[in-house]
C-alpha positions as CSV (number, residue, x, y, z in Angstrom):
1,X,131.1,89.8,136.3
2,X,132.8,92.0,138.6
3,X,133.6,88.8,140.9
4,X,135.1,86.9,138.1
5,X,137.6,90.0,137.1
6,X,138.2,90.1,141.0
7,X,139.6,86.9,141.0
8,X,141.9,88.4,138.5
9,X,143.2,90.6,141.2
10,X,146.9,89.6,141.2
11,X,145.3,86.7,141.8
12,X,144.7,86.6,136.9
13,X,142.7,87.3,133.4
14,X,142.5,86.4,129.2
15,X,139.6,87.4,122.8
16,X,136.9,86.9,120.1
17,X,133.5,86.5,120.2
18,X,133.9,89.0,123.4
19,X,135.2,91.2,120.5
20,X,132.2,91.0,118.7
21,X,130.2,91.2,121.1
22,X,131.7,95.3,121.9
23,X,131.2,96.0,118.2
24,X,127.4,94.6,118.5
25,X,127.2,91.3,117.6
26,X,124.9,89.6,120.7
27,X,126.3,86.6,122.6
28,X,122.6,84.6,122.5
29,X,121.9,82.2,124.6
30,X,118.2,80.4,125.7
31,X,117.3,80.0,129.5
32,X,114.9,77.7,131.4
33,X,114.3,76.2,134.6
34,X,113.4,72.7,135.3
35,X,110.6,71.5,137.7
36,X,112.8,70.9,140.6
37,X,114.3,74.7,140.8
38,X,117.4,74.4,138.1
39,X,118.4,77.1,135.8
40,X,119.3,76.4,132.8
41,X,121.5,78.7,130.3
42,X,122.4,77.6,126.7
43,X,124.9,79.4,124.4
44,X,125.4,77.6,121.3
45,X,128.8,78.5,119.2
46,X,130.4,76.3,116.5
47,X,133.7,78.6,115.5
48,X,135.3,75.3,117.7
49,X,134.4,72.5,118.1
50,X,134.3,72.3,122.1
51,X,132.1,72.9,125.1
52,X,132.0,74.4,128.9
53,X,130.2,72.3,131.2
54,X,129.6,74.3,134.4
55,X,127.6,74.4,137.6
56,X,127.5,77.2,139.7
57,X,125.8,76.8,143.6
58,X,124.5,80.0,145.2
59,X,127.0,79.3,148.6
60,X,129.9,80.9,149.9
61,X,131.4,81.4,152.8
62,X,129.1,83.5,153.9
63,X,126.5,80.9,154.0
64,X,128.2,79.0,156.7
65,X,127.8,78.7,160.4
66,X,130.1,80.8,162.5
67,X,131.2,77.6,163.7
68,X,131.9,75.8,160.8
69,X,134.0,77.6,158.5
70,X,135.5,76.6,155.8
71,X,132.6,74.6,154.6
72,X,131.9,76.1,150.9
73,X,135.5,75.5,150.1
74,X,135.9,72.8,151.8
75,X,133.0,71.1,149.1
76,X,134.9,72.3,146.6
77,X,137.5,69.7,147.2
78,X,135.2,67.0,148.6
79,X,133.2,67.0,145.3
80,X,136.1,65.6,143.5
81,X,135.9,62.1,145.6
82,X,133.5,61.1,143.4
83,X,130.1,59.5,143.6
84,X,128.2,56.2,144.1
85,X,128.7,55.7,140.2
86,X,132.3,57.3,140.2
87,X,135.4,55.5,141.9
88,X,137.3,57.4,144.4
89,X,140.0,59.4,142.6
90,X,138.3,58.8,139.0
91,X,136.3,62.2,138.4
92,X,139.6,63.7,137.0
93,X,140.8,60.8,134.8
94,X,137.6,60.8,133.1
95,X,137.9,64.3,132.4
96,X,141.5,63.1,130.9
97,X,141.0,60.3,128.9
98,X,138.0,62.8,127.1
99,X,140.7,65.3,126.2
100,X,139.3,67.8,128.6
101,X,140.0,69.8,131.4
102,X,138.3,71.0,134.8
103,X,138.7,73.8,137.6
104,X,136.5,74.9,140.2
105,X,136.9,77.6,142.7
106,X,135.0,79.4,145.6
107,X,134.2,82.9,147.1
108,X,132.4,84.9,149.5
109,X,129.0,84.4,147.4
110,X,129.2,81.2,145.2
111,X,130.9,78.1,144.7
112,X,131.7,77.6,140.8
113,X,132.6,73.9,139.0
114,X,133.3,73.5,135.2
115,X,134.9,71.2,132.3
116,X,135.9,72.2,129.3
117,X,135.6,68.9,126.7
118,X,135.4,68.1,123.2
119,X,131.9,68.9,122.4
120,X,131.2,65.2,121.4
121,X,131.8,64.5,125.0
122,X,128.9,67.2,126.3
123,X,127.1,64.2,127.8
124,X,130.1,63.6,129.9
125,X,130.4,66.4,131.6
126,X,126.9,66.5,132.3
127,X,126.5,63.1,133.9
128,X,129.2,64.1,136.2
129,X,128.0,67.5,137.3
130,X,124.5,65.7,138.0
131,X,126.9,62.8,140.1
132,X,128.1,66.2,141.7
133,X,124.8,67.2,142.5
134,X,122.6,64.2,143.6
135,X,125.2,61.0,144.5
136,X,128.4,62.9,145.8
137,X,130.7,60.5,147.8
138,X,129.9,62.7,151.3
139,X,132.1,59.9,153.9
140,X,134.7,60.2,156.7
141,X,137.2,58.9,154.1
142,X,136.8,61.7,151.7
143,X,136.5,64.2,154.8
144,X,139.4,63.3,156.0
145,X,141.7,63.3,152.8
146,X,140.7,66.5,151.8
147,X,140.7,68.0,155.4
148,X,144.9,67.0,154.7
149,X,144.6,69.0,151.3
150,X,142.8,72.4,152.5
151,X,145.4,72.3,155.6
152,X,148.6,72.1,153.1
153,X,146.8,74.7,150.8
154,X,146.5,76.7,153.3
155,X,149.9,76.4,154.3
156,X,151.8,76.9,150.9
157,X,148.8,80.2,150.1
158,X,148.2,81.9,153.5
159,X,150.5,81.0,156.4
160,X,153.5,80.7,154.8
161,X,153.1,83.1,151.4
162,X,154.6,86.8,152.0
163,X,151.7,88.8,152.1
164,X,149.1,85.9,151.6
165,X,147.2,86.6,154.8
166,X,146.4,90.6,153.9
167,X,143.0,89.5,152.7
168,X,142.1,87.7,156.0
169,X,143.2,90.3,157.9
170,X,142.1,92.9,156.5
171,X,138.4,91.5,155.8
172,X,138.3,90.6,160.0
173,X,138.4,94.4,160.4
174,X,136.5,95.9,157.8
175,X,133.7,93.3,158.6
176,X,132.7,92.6,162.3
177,X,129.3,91.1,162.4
178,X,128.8,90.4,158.7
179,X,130.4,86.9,157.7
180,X,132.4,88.0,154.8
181,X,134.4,88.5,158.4
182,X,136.0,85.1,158.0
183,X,138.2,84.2,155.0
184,X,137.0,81.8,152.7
185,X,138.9,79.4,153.4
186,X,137.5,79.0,156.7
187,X,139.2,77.8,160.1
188,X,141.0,74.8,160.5
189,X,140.3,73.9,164.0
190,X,136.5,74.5,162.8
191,X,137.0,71.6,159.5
192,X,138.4,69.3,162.5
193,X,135.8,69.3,164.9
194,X,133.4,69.1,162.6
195,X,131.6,65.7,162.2
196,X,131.1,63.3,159.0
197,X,127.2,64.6,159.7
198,X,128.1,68.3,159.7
199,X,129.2,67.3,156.0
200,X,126.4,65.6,154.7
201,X,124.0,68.4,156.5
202,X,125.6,70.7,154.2
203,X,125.6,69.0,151.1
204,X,121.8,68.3,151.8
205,X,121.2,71.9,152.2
206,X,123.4,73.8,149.6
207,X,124.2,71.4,146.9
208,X,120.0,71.0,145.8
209,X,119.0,72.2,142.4
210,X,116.6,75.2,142.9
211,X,120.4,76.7,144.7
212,X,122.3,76.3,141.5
213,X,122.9,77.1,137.8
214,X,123.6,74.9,134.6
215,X,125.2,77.2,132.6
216,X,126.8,75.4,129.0
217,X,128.5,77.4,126.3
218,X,130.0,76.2,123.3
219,X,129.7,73.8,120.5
220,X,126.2,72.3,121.1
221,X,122.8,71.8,119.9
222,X,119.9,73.7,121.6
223,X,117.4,71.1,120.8
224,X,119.7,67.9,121.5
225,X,121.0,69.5,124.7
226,X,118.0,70.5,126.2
227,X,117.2,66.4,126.0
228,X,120.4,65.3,127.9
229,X,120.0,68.0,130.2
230,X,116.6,66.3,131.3
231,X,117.7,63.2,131.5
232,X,120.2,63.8,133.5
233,X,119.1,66.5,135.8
234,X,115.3,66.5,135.8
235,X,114.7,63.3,138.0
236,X,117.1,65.1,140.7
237,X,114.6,66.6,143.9
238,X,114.4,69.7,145.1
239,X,116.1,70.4,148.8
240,X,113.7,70.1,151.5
241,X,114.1,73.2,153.3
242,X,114.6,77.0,152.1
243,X,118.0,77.6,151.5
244,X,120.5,79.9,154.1
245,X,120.6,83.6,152.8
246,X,122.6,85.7,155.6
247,X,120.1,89.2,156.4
248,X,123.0,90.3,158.3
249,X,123.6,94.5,157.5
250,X,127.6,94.9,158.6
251,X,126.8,98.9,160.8
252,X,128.8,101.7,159.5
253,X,132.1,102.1,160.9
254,X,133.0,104.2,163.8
255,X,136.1,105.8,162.6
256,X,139.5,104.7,161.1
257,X,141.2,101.3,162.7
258,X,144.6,101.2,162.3
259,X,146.6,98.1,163.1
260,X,150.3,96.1,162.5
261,X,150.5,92.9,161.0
262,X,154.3,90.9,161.5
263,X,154.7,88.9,158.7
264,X,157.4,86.8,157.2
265,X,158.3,89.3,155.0
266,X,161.5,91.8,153.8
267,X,159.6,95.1,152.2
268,X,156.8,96.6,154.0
269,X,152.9,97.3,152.9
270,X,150.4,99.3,153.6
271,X,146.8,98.5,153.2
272,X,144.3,100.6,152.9
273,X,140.2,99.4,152.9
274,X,137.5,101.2,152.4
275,X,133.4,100.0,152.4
276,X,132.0,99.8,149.0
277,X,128.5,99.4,147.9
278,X,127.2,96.2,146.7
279,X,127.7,95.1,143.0
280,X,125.2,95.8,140.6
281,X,124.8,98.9,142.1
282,X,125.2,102.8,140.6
283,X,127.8,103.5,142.5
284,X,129.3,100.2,142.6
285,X,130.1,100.4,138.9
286,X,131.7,104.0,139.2
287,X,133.9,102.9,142.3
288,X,135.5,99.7,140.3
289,X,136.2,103.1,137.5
290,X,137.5,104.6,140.2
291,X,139.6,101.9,141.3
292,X,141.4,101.2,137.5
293,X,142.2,104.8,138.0
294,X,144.1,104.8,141.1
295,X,145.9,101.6,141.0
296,X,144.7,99.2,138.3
297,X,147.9,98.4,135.6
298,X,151.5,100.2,135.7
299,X,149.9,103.4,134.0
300,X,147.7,103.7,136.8
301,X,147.8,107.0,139.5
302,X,149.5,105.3,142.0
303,X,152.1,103.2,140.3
304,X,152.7,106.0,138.5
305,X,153.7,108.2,141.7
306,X,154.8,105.7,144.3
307,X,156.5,103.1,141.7
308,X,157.9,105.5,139.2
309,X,158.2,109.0,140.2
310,X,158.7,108.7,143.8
311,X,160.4,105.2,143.7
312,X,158.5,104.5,147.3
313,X,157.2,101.5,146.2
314,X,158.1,98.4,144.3
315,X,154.4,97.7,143.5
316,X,151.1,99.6,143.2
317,X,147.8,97.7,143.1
318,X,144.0,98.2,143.8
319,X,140.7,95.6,143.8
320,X,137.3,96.6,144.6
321,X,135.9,93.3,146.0
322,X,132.1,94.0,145.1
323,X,130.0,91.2,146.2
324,X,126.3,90.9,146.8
325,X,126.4,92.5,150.5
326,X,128.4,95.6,150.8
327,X,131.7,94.9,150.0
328,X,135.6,96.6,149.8
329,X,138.0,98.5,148.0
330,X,141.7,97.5,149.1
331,X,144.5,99.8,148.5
332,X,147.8,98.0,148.8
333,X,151.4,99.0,148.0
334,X,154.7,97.5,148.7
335,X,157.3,99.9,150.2
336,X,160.9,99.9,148.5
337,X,164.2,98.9,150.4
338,X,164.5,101.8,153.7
339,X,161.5,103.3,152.8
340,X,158.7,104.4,156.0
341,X,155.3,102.6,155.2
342,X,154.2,106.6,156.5
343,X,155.9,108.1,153.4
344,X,153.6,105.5,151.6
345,X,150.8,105.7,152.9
346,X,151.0,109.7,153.1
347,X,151.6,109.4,149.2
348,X,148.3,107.4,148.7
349,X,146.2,109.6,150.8
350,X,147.9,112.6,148.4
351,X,146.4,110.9,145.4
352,X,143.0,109.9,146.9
353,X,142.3,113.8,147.8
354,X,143.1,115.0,144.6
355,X,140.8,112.4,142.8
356,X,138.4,113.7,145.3
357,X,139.2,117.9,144.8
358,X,139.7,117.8,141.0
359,X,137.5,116.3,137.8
360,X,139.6,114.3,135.5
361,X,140.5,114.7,132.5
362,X,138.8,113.9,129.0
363,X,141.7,112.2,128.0
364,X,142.8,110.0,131.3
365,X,138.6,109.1,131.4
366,X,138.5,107.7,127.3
367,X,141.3,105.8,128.5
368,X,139.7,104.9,131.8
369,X,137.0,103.8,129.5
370,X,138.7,101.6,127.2
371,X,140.7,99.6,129.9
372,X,137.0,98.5,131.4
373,X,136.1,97.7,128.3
374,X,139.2,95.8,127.5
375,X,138.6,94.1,130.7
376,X,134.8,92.9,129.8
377,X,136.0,91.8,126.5
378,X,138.7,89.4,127.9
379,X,136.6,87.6,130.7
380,X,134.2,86.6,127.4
381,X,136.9,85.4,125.2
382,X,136.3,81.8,126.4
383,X,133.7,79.4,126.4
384,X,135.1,78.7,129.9
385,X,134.5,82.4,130.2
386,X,131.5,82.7,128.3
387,X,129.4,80.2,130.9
388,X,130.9,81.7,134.0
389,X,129.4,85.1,133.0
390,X,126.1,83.7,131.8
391,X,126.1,82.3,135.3
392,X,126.9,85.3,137.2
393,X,124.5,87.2,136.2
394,X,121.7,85.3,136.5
395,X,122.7,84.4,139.6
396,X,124.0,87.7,141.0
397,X,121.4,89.9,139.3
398,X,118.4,87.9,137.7
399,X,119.2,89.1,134.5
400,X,121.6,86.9,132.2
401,X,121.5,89.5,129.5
402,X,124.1,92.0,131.3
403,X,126.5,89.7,129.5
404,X,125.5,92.1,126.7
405,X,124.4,95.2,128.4
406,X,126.4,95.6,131.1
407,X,129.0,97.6,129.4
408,X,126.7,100.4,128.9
409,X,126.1,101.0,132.7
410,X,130.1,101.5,132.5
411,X,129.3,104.0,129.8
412,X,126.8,105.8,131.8
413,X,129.3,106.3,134.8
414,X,130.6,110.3,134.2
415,X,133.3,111.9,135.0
416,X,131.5,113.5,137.9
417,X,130.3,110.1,139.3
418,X,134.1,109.3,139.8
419,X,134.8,112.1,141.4
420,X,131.6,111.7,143.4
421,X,132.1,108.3,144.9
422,X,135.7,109.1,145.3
423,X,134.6,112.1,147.9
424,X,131.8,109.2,149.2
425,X,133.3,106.3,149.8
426,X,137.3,106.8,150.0
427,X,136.4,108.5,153.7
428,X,139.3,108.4,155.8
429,X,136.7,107.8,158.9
430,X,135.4,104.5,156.8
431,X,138.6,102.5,156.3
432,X,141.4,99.9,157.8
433,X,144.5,100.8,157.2
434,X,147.2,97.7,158.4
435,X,151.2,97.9,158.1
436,X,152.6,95.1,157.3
437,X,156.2,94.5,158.6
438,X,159.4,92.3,158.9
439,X,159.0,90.2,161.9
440,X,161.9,91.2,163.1
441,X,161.2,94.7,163.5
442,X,158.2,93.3,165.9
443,X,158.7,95.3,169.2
């Protein structure tokens, strides 16, 4: 859950049955696995008449070789060629011509793929997730169109977007033996010397079904689905080998690193990252409170001080990137016209000690309170968003029913706690803090 709202990071979010499901009405769902490792999760929903079709693979890009990255998003691309029973270029007019949509998108931990049809076309979207899964069209041809697509992508999103590389730097200094140290969408040079075998090695170790979850939501029958689902997905083997979990433990940090990035940019930013605990965690759910508070929405601490009162910054934002391993919470703000990023970043620092040195209060906590809830709500307001979560946590936690439960462990975290993991975590001695500034002021 906490990944999916990260995505939202400026990076985007969206009501009803997750309204119910605050005032107490359960989102149900059944679960199963198949003989060959598959999970299975079935939410069944007839207020409209469609469905959510989606698969979600236990890889990220921190399952990839050192040498090889790029790979998980790379698949997420490839697996759109289409199969031995679907034409090159035809998994997305399919999708078309059944008045439905697709997406798919990848992160550290998990690659994610869904459609969204008319429920009368459920057993479309199944047969192509199980083409996904077991016949994907894995040749130098596809390799090399989509190795032309991730370039330009990264192009128009990292290398030449203001800003767009802060993540990859930033996550190359938090990180230096853990591989959340390389962005997810990998290295170039590393997806062109990589061979058409590489590929298919990595489809035959990652895309198996004992490494994923079927996870449908929507306007369906238990009993019917259930049926297709093993017609389509039971015959498929297991992999042949364990799967690739990184043990790597990143060490503690040593002390601050401070650093300049020269970007193509007008207005300067400051960054500021600090190591989090991993999600599902205590503490984990009291840092993300903590987070809202400082720099979460225009209300928020920081965009209050640096945006409105202070005028030092055009923009004020904050994401806690919680992930399985320890993971991040990033500080950022963009300086105004003449303004010293030092003014800015001595402003943040201002606001993290008194969050630290004094308890909030009643009031600024109920609302603290309601914006998290807000924000569980919304990611459920789907069936698109209703299957994602189902997915998560299963995957992320072994237990599919936080979809419903989660929102009290946001209800346990006090007061106290925030002010706890504030004094904990947001240690000046366990941070990066980067400047971002004009090339032209590069010495």
């Amino acid at each position: 859950m906490q990944i999916k709202r990260l995505l939202s990071l400026g990076l985007a979010a969206f009501l009803s049955a997750g309204v119910m499901n605050a005032q107490g009405n359960k989102i149900n769902f059944v679960e199963y696995d198949l003989d060959n490792g598959l999970h299975v999760i079935l939410h069944e929903d007839h207020s409209t008449p469609i469905v959510t079709v989606s698969m979600m693979y236990h890889v990220g890009s921190k399952n990839e070789n050192p040498d090889r990255t790029g790979f998980a998003h790379f698949f997420e691309h490839l697996l759109f060629e289409g199969s031995e029973n679907i034409g090159r270029g035809e998994f997305f007019k399919i999708i078309e011509n059944a008045g439905g949509s697709n997406n798919a998108n990848t992160f550290y931990d998990r690659t994610y793929y869904y459609e969204t049809l008319p429920s009368n076309h459920l057993e479309t979207g199944l047969w192509l997730e199980s083409e996904r899964m077991l016949h994907a069209r894995v040749d130098i041809e596809g390799v090399e169109t989509q190795r032309e697509v991730v370039k330009e992508e990264r192009r128009l999103r990292v290398d030449n977007q203001p800003y767009g590389s802060l993540l990859e730097e930033t996550m190359k200094r938090v990180y230096k033996e853990h591989p959340y140290q390389w962005p997810v969408i990998g290295s170039m040079a590393h997806l062109d010397a990589a061979e058409e075998e590489d590929y298919k090695q990595f489809y035959a170790d990652f895309y198996v079904p004992e490494n994923a979850v079927l996870s449908i939501a929507g306007d369906l029958d238990i009993k019917e689905s259930k049926a297709l689902i093993d017609k389509y997905f039971s015959t498929i083997p297991s992999g042949k080998k364990e799967v690739y979990r990184p043990s790597i433990v990143e060490p503690a940090m040593q002390g601050e690193t401070r650093d300049t990035v020269y970007d193509n940019i007008q207005l300067p930013a400051v960054i500021q990252a600090y190591r989090i605990p991993a999600q599902g965690t205590d503490d984990a759910y009291a840092v993300e409170m903590l987070s809202t508070l400082l720099a979460v929405g225009n209300s928020s601490r920081l965009s209050k001080r640096a945006v409105d009162q202070d005028q030092l910054a055009v923009f004020a934002g904050a994401f806690p990137l919680a992930m399985e391993d320890d993971g991040v919470l990033i500080n950022y703000g963009i300086a105004n016209m003449g303004v010293d990023p030092m003014d800015l970043e001595k402003l943040y620092d201002e606001e993290v000690e008194k969050v630290k040195n004094e308890l909030i209060s009643e009031q600024e906590f109920q609302k603290l309170q309601n914006q998290i809830e807000n924000q569980i709500l919304s990611s459920n307001a789907s069936t698109a968003g209703i299957a994602e979560s189902l997915a998560n946590y299963h995957m992320y936690f072994g237990d599919t029913d936080l979809i419903n439960t989660e929102i009290e462990k946001y209800r346990a975290v006090t007061r106290e706690d925030i002010q706890r993991v504030a004094k904990k975590y947001l240690d000046f001695e366990n941070r990066v803090v980067l400047y971002y500034l004009p090339k032209g002021q590069r010495p």
